[in-house]
C-alpha positions as CSV (number, residue, x, y, z in Angstrom):
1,X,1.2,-6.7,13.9
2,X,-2.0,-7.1,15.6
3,X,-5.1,-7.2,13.2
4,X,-6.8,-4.9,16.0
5,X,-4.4,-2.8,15.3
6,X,-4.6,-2.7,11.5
7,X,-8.2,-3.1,11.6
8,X,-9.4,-0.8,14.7
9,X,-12.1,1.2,12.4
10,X,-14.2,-2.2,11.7
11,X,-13.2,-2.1,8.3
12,X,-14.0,-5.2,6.0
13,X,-11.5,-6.5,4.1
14,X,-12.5,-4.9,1.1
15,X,-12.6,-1.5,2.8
16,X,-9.4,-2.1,3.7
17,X,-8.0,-3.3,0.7
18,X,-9.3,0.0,-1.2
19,X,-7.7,2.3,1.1
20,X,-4.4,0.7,0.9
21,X,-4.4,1.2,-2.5
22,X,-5.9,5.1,-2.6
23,X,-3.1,5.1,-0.2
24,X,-0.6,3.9,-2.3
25,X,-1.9,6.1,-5.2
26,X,-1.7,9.1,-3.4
27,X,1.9,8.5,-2.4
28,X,2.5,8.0,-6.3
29,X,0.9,11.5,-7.2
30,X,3.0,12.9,-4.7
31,X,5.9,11.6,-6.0
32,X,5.1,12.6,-9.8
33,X,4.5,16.1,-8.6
34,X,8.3,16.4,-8.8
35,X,7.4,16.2,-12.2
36,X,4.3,17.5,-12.8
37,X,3.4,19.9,-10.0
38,X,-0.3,19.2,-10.4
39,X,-0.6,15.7,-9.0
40,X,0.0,17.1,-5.3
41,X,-2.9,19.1,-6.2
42,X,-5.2,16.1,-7.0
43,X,-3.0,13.8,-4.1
44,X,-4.2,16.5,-1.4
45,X,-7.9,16.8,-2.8
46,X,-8.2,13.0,-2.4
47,X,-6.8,12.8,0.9
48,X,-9.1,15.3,1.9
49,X,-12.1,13.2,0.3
50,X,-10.7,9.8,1.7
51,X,-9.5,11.0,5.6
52,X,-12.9,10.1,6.6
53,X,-12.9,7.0,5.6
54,X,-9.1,5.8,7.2
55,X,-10.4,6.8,10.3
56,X,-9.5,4.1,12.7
57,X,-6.8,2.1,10.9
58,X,-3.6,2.1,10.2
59,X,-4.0,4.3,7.1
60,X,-5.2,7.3,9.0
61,X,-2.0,8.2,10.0
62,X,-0.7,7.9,6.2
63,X,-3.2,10.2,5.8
64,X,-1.8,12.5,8.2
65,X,1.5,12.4,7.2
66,X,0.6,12.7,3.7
67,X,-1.7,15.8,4.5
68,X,1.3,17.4,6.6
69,X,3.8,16.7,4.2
70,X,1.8,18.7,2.1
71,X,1.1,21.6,3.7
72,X,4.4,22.0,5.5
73,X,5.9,21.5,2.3
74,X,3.7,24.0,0.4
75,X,4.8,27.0,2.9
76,X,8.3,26.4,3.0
77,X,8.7,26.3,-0.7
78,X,6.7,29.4,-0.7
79,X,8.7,31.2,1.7
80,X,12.0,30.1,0.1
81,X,11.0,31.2,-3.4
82,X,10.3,34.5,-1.5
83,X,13.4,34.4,0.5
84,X,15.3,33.1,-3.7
85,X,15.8,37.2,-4.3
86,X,18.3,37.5,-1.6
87,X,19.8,33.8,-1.8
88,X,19.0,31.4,1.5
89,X,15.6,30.9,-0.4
90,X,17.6,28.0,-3.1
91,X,19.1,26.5,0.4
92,X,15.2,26.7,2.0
93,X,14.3,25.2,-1.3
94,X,16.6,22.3,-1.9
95,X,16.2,21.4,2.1
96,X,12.2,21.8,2.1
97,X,13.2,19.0,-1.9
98,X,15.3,16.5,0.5
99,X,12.7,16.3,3.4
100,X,9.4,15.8,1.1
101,X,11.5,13.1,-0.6
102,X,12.4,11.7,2.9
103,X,8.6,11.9,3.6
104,X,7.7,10.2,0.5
105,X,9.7,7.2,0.4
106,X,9.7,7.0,4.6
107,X,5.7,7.0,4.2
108,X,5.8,4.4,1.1
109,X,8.1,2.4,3.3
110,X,5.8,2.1,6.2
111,X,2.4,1.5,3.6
112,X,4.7,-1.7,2.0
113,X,5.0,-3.0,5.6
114,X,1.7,-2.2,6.3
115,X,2.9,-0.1,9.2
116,X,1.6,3.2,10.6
117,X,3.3,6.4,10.3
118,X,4.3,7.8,13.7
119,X,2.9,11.7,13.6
């Protein structure tokens, strides 16, 4: 991969270096929230913080997908534990469970290859 590419936001090395590994850390938070519930909280605060920053390499669309995965995964688990009383809610529930994992590890994926996510 190109280093214009990587590096199209001017970034110094440093810079860049630091946002891999905010990027890195928020993908961990996201992951613990399975446990925890609270780390998404914190993971979407500091994407939210950082975005500005990523803007113009690679980890701007990380951000994206991060930010996305977050709120797409946020309403659908709130309409499923809505839609639990009459049933298809657990299936909305365990569907919305199997694509944030997808996201995760497909996202985590892409940040170890130091590739872009495609949004």
């Amino acid at each position: 991969m190109s280093t214009d590419i990587i590096n199209a936001g001017g970034k110094t090395p440093e810079q860049l270096a630091s946002l891999r590994q905010i990027t890195l850390v928020i993908y961990i938070l996201y992951a613990l929230a399975w446990l925890t519930g609270i780390t998404a909280i914190i993971a979407i605060v500091i994407n939210y913080i950082k975005r500005e920053d990523a803007e113009g390499t690679l980890y701007e669309s990380h951000f994206t997908w991060q930010i996305r995965t977050f709120w797409w995964g946020l309403g659908w688990s709130i309409l499923g534990g809505i839609t639990a009383i009459i049933g298809v809610g657990f299936i909305v529930l365990v569907v919305v469970g199997i694509w944030s994992i997808y996201r995760i590890v497909k996202g985590w994926l892409n940040w170890n290859d130091s590739k872009p996510m495609k949004v």
